[in-house]
N, C-alpha and C positions, 0 to 999 in steps of 0.2 A: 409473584406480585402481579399487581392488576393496571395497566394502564388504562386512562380513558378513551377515546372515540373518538370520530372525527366533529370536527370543529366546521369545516367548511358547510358540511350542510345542516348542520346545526345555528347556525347563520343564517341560512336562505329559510329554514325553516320558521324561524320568527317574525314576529309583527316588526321588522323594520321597512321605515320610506326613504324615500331618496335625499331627503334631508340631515338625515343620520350619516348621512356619507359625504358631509357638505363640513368644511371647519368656517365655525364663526369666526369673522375678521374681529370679533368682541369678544370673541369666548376666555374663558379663563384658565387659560396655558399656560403651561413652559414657554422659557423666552421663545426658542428657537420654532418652537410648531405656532407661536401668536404670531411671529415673522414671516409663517410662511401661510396662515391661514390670511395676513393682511395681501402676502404678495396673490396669491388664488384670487381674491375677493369671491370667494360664492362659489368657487366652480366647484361640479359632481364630482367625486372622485368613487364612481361607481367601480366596485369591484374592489376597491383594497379594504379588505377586514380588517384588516390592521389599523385603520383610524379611525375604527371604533373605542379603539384603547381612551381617545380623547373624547369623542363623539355619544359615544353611549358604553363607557365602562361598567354600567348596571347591568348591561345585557350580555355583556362575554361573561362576567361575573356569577351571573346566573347560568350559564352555559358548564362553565366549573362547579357551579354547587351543585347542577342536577350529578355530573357522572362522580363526585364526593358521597353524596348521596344513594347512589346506585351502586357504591363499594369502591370504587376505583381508590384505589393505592398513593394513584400519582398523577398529576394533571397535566397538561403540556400548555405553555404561555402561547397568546395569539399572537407570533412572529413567526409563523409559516414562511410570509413573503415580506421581512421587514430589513429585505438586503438592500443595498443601496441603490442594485442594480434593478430592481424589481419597484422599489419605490420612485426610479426614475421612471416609469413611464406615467407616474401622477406628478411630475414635478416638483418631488419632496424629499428625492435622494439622502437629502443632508439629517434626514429623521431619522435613522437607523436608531442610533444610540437611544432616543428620546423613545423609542417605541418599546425596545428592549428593556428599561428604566418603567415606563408604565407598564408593560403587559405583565413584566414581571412581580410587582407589586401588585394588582389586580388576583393574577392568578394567589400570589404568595399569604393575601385577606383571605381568599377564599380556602385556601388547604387549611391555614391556622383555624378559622373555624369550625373545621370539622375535625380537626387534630383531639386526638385521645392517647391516654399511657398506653392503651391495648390497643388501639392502631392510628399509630402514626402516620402522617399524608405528606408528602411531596412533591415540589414543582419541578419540571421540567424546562429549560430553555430552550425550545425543537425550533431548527430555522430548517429550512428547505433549500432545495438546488438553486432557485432563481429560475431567471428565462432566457439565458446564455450561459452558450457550454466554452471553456475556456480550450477544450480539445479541438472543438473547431475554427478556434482563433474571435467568437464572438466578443471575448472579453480578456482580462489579461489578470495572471496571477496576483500579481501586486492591487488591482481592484476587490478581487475577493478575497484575500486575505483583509483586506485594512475595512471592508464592509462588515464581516464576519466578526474581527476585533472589535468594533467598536458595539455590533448590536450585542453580541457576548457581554461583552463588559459592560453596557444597561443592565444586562439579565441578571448581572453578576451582583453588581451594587444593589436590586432588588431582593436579593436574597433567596435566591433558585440554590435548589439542592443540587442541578446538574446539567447539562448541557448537552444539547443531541441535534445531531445535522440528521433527517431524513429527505425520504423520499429520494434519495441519490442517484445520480446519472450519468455519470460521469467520474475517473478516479482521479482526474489531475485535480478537476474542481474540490472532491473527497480532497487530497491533499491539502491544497490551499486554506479550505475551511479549516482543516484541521488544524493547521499553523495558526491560524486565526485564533483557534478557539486556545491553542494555547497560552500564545502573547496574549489574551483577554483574560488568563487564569492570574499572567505573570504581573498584569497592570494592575487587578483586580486583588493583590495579594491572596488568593485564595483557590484550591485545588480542590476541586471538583468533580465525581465521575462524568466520563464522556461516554457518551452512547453516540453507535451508527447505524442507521438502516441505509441501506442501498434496496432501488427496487429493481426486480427483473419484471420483464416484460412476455408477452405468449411466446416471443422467437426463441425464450431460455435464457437470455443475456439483459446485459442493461440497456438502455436506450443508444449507446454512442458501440457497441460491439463488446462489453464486458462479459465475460463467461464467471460463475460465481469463485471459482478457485481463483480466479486473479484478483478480485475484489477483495475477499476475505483476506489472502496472502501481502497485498498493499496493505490494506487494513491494520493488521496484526503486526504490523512492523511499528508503529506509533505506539511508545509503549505508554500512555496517557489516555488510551481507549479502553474501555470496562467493560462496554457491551456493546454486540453487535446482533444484528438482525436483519430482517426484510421489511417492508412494509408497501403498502398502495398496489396501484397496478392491476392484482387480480384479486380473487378471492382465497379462502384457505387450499381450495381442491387444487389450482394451477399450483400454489407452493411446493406446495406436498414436497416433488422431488429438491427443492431444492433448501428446503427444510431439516429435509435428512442428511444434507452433504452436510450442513452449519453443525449437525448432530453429531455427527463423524469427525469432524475436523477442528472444530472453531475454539480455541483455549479459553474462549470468555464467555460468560453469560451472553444467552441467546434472547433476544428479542422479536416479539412476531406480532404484527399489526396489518391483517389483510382488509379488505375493503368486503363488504356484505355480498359478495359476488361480483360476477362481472354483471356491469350497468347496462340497464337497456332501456333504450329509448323509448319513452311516453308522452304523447303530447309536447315532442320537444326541449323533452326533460331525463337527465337521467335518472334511472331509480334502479334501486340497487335490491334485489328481492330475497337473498339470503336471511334467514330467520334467526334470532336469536336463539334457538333449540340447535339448530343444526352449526351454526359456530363454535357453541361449545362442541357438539361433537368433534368438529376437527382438528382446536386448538387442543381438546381432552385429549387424544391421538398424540399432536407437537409435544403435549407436554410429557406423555407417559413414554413414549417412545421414540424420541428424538432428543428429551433433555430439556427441552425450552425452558425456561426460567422468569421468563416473562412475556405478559400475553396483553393486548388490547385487542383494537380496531382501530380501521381507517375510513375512507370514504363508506357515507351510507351508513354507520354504525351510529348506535344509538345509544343513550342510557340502559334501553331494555337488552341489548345487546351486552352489554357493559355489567349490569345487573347480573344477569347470566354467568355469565363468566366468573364472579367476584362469588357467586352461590358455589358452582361448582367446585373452582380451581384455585380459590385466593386461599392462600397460605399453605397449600401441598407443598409437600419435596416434588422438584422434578427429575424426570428419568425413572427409572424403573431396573428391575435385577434383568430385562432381555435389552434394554438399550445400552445399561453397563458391559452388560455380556460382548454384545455385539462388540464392542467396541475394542476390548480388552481382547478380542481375535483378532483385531487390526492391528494393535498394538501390544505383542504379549510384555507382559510383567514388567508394565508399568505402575505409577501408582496414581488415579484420577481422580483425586480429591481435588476441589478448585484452587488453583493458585500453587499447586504443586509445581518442582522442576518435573520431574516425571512426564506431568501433563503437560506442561508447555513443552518439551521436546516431542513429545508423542504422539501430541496430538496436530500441534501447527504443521500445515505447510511447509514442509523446508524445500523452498526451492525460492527462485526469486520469479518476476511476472514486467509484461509486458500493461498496454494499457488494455488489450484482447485476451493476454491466454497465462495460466501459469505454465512455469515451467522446472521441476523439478533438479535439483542439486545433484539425485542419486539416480542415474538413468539406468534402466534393466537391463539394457544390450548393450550399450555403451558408456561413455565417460561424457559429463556436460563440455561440450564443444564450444570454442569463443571462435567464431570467425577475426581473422585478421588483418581482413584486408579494408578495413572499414577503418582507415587508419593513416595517417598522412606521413609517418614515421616509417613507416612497412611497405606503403605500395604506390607505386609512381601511379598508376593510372589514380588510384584516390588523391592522390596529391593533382596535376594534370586538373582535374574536375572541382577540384575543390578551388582551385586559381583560377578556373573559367567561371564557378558559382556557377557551375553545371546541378544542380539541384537534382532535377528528372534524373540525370546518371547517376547521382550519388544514390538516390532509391533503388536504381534500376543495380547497381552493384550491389547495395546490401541484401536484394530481393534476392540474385545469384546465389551469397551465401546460405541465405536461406533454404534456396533449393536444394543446394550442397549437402544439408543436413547438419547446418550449424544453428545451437539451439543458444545463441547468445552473440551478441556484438560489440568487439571493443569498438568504439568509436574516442578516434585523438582527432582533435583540428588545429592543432601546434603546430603553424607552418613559419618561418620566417617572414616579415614584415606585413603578413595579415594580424587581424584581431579575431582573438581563439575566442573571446565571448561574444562577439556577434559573429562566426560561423558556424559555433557548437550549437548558442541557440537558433538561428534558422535551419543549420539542419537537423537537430532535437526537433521542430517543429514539427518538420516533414516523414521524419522518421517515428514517431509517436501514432503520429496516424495510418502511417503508409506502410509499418514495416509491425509484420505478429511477433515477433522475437524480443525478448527483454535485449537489456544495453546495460554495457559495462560502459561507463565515462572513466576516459583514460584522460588523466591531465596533472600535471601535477600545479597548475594554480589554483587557491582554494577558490578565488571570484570565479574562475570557470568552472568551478566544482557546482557551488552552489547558484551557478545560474542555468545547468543544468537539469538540476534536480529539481527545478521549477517549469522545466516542460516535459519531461517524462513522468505520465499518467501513471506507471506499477513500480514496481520495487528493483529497483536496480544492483549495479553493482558497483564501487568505484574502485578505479586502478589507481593510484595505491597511495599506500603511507609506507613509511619507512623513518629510522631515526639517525640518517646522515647528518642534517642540519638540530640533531636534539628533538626534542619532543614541543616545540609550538607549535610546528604546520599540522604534526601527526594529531597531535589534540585539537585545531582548529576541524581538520577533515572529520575525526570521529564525532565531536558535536554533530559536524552537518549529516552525518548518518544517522547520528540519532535522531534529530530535529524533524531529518528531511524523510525516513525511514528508508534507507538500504543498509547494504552488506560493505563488507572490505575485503579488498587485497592489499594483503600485507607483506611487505615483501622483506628479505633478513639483512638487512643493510644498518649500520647503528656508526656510531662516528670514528671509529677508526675503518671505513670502507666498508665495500661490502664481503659478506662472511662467505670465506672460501672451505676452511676444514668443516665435517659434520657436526665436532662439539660445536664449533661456535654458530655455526645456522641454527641449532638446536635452541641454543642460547638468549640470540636473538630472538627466533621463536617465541619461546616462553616470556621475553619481555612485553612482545606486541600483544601477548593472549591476555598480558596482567590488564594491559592498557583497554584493549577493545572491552572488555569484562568491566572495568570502570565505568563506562562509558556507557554501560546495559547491552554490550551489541550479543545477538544468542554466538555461541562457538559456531553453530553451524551455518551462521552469516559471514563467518573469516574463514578468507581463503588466503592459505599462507603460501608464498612463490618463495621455494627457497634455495634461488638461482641457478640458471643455466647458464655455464662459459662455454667457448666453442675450443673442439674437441678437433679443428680444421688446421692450427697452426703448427701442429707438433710441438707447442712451448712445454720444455718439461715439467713448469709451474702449472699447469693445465691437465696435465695427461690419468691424474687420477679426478679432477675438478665431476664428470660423470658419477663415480663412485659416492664422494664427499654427498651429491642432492639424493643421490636414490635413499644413501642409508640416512642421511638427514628427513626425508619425507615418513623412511620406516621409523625411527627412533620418535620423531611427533607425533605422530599417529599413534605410537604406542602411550606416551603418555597422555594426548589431548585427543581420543577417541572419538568426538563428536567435530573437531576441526574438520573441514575441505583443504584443498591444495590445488593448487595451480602452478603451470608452468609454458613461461614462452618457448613453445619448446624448438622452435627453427635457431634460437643463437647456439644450439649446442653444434650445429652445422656452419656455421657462417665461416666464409672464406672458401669452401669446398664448389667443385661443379652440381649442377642442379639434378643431375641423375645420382650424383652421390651424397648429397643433400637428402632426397625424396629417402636412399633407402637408412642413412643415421639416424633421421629424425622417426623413421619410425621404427626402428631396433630401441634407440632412449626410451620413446616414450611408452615402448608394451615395458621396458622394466621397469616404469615411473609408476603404470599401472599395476605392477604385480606388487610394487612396495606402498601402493596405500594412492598415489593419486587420483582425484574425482573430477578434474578438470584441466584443459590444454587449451592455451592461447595459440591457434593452428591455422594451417588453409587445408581444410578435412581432404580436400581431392586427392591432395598431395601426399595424405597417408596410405600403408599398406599394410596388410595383416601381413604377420611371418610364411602361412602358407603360400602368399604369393609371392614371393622374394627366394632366387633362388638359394637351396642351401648353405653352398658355399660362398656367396655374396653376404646372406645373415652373418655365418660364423666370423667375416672380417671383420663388421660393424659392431658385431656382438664384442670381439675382442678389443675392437678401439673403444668401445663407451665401460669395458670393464681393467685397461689397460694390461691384459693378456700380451706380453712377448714372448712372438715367437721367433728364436731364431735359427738360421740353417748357414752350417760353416762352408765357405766355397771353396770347393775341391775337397770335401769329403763324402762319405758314404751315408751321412744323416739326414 
């Protein structure tokens, strides 16, 4: 399919004067823009295109019919910058809705006019980033969600086929909109695909430090998103490489909207000198050999650009037998029809992501690492710091684990007589931008859950559900994974305690798998912990409790193949001295690892390979986590 082209300079391009961007205190409005063009009286509002929706509808209008015209598929409404936050700087904030409401019907005249049985046209409701990044603390989630709701749901009652945030810069902000645009689906009674573009920039990342695996992997956890892409920034030739990754990787329709080249300066003007010949060449390229599925422009594109394209490429298959190919060597024998399970395990990201980097589930040398000291439950100095609202240390410690080589952080701020939602969110705050490691949110209150997940920018983790108390909190928490897009740890606890023999972990198990599956979460977003007791007090109730997790982790694994697993693994020591702590905890966890575990809530320093542990040290450990007696009669010869 064909998108159209950029709008902005299709705008400057035209015969408009400075009065076009003026609202009459008399004009003939909607209540709320006649309110606000009285309160203005006259003044410029140069620079917002978007009140031309009221101002000269005839001319966005015609801006839509020319790339209808030129072949274009699909249009995009002029609500670029029609967030609340971007129309505040014209003092008109309160216009979101009303903008969204006209652009949307403007563009919606124009598609139905050129609409035919043999090609159908559709609108697009595309809003953009704004001009505050909510990573940097410019603005705050609860703003751009309820700007994004409201100009969504204009778009929506205008009768937009779909919905798309581009130009993206940020993933917290990605998130938020995204919530927006679904409470606007859920007001609006009506579901509609949602489209994403994020742009990268010449450094390879997005503007605030994203690298494209993170982006794509937050992304793809929202399972109300249909298509994602790139768009603005550079031209086709900067994409290229990261064209190819979305081709490789990305479970949805791909969307590519570059800019006519990179702009260069004339007379104070940008202009963008990429040819309509040479676009198609490279989108021809995205499309045959990276899969793309959908193609426009951006900045600098043209009808004739648009033209082109709709000649070439409008109604091909995309991909080709060498991009399939390629693919099906990364992924053998799978099956990559769109919307397949095959493909959506195959081809997604499974790992989860920070707001900087992904980070893999299935690590090649090692087992996904959770640092634990990032934890008020676990470690006195985090606790200490967290009572002083020592901030800089609290970084300054997770930054340690990091160096440690822990590729994840639990982080609990459950302390006695503080408030765990304003410690979690200030330090979420700090840690989102200061720390590259994804976060596991350890808590078991769901308001601390879910105000967590409103400052961590990638895709998280949360510790845990369980069904001690029944299944409400467990169903409350799996909504907000769904809503808010991470993963679970799920741990084997159900209302008669928690499950000590293997059947009954097992058990458990398979109940949380029915539940997270309800709920859409993929398998390889549950991580099941199925418990660690300590192995330090000699209670005879305990002495096979090691046994009961290993063969409970093999027996899951056997049946739920694509599950993860986790385990705290320091309680199976607990009570023991710290030199014989360091060598249990890691004799349990190489057998946790040989029976199927992918992940250990640990302090990594603290571990040791068997090679470096002396032999006969191993073999005692080995025998206390496999309850091996041995015994020797005193005063005999054995």
């Amino acid at each position: 399919m064909v998108f159209d082209g950029a709008m902005g300079t299709q705008i400057q391009a035209a015969d408009l004067h400075d009065r076009d961007f003026v609202l009459d205190p008399d004009g003939d409005y909607p209540p709320a823009v006649r309110e606000a063009a009285r309160r203005l009286n006259g003044n410029l509002l140069d620079g917002c295109n978007e009140i031309l929706c009221f101002t000269r509808p005839d001319a966005i209008r015609t801006i839509h019919e020319h790339y209808l015209e030129a072949g274009s598929d699909m249009v995009q409404a002029n609500t670029f910058g029609a967030s609340g936050i971007v129309l505040a700087e014209y003092e008109i904030a309160e216009l979101d809705y009303e903008i969204g409401l006209a652009a949307g019907r403007i563009a919606r005249e124009a598609a139905d006019r050129h609409c035919s049985d043999d090609k159908p046209r559709f609108v697009v409701g595309a809003m953009g980033p704004g001009t505050k990044l909510v990573s940097l603390g410019q603005t705050t989630w609860d703003e751009l969600e309820g700007t994004y709701r409201r100009c969504f749901r204009g778009l929506l009652e205008a009768g937009v086929d779909a919905l798309m945030l581009e130009t993206l810069q940020d993933l917290l902000m990605v998130k938020a909109a995204l919530r927006g645009a679904r409470l606007a689906m859920d007001d609006a009674g009506r579901d509609v695909p949602v489209f994403v573009q994020v742009t990268m920039e010449q450094t390879g990342t997005m503007l605030v430090g994203s690298e494209l695996g993170a982006a794509l992997n937050t992304i793809e956890a929202f399972p109300w998103v249909q298509v994602i892409g790139i768009n603005c920034a550079t031209g086709p030739v900067e994409m290229a490489t990261h064209v190819r990754f979305l081709g490789d990787h990305s479970t949805r329709p791909i969307s590519i909207q570059p800019n006519a080249g990179l702009p260069i300066m004339e007379g104070g003007r940008a202009v963008y000198k990429l040819s309509p010949e040479e676009m198609v060449v490279h989108q021809t390229r995205f499309v045959e050999d990276h899969g793309v599925a959908i193609v426009g422009g951006c900045c600098g594109t043209t009808p004739a650009h648009i033209r082109a394209l709709a000649d070439a490429l409008g109604g091909r298959p995309h991909g080709n037998a060498a991009h399939w190919q390629r693919v099906r060597e990364v992924y053998p024998g799978f099956d990559f029809s769109m919307g397949s399970p095959e493909r959506e395990s195959g081809l997604r990201l499974q790992g989860c992501s920070s707001l900087y980097q992904f980070v893999p589930y299935k690590q090649d040398s090692s087992f996904l690492i959770v640092g634990e000291k990032t934890n008020a439950n676990g470690s006195k100095a985090f606790r200490d710091m967290l009572g002083a609202e020592n901030w800089d240390g609290l970084v300054e410690l997770a930054r340690e684990l990091e160096g440690e080589g822990s590729h994840m952080l639990d982080v609990c701020t459950a302390y006695v007589g503080r408030d765990e939602v304003r410690d979690m969110t200030t330090l979420l705050g700090h840690y989102n931008r200061q720390v590259t490691v994804p976060i596991m949110i350890d808590s078991t209150e769901a308001p601390v859950i879910e105000a967590a997940l409103r400052k961590i920018g990638g895709k998280p983790l949360i510790n845990s559900i369980n069904f001690e108390d029944g299944e409400t909190r467990t169903r409350r928490v799996l909504g907000l994974c769904r809503d808010y897009g991470a993963g679970v740890v799920a741990l084997t606890i159900d209302e008669s305690g928690m499950a000590k023999t293997t059947e009954h972990k097992v058990a458990v198990a398979d109940r949380l798998l029915a539940a997270t599956r309800e709920f859409g979460l993929a398998d390889h977003d549950v991580f099941i912990d199925c418990l660690t007791f300590t192995l330090g007090s000699g209670d005879e109730e305990f002495r096979r409790s090691a046994i009961a997790t290993i063969e409970a982790i093999r027996e899951t694994r056997a049946r739920h193949p694509r599950v993860n697993f986790t385990l705290g693994v320091s309680n199976v020591s607990f009570g023991l001295k710290p030199a014989a702590r360091q060598v249990l905890n890691s004799a349990f966890l190489h057998y946790c690892l040989e029976a199927g575990l992918t992940s250990a809530i640990v302090h990594f320093s603290k571990i040791r390979p068997e090679n470096r542990i002396e032999p006969e040290i191993w073999q005692i450990a080995s025998d206390l986590v496999f309850d091996r007696r041995r015994y020797k009669l005193v005063g005999s010869a054995a």
